[in-house]
C-alpha positions in Angstrom: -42.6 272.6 -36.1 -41.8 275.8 -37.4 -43.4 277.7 -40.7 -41.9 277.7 -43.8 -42.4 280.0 -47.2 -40.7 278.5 -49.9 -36.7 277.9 -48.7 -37.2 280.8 -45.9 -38.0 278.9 -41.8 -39.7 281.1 -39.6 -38.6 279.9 -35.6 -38.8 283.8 -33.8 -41.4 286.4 -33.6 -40.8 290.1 -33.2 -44.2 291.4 -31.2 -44.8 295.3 -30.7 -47.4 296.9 -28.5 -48.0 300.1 -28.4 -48.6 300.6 -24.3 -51.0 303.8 -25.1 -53.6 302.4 -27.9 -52.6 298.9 -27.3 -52.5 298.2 -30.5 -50.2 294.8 -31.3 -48.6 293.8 -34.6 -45.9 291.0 -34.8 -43.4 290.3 -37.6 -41.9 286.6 -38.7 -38.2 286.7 -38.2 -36.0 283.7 -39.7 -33.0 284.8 -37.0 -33.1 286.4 -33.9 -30.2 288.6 -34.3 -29.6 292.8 -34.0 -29.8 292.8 -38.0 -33.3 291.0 -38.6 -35.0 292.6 -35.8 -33.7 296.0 -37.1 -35.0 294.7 -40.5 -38.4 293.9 -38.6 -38.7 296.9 -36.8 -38.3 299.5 -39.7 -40.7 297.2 -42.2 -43.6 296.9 -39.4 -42.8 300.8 -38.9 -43.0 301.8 -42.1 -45.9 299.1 -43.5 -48.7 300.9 -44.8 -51.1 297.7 -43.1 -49.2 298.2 -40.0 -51.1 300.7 -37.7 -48.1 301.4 -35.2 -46.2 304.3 -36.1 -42.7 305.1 -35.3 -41.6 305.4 -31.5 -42.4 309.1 -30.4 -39.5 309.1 -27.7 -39.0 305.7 -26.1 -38.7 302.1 -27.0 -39.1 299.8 -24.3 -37.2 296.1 -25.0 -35.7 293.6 -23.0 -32.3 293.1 -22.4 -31.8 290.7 -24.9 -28.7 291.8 -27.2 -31.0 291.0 -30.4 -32.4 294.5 -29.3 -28.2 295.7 -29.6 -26.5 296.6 -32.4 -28.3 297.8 -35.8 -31.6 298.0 -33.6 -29.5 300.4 -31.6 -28.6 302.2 -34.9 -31.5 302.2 -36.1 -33.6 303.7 -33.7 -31.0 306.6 -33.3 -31.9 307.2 -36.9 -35.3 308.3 -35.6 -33.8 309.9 -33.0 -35.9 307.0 -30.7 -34.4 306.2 -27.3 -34.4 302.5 -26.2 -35.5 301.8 -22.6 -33.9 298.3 -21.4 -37.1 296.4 -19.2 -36.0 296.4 -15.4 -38.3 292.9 -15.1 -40.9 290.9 -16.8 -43.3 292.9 -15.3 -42.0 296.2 -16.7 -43.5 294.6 -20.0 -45.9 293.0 -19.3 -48.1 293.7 -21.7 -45.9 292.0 -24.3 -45.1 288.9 -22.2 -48.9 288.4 -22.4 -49.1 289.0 -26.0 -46.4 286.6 -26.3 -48.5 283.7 -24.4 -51.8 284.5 -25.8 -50.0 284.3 -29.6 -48.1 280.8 -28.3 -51.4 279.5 -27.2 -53.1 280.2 -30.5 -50.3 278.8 -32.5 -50.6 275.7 -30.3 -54.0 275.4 -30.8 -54.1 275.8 -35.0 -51.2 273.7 -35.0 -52.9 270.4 -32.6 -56.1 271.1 -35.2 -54.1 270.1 -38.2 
């Protein structure tokens, strides 16, 4: 089951870490496409709550093509250069964000 706010379906999760603080945020996308994460990124970004801060230099992302496109755009906006993962391990850190947030969600979704 996925969550739902009023007409709006939540299935994908955009998850940051920042590899120096390790601090971790995530934002609820609807789509995973170039244009929601770009809308993801800049909102976690430039949230107030958010405690990561715009990408010094480098932005380190998979090689999925969601990270293409606006995302792309968008980071050379901020003059931010996008680093494409050579393995799993090369972000690892997220992967295991990724599990530890899928176990939670399994978790408080089995205890309703």
């Amino acid at each position: 089951s996925y969550d739902q706010i009023g007409n709006k379906i939540y299935k994908f999760v955009l998850n940051c870490v920042n590899i120096v603080t390790c601090i971790k945020w995530t934002y609820s996308l609807t789509k995973r496409d170039s244009t929601s994460v770009a809308i993801g990124f800049e909102k976690l970004f430039n949230s107030q709550k958010c405690l990561l801060t715009w990408p010094k230099k480098y932005l380190m992302v998979d090689g999925g093509v969601e990270f293409w496109g606006d995302v792309i755009r968008l980071m050379n906006k901020y003059s931010v250069n996008i680093r494409i993962a050579n393995s799993k391990e090369s972000i690892g850190i997220v992967e295991r964000f990724n599990k530890i947030l899928q176990k939670w969600s399994s978790i408080i979704q089995d205890a309703n």
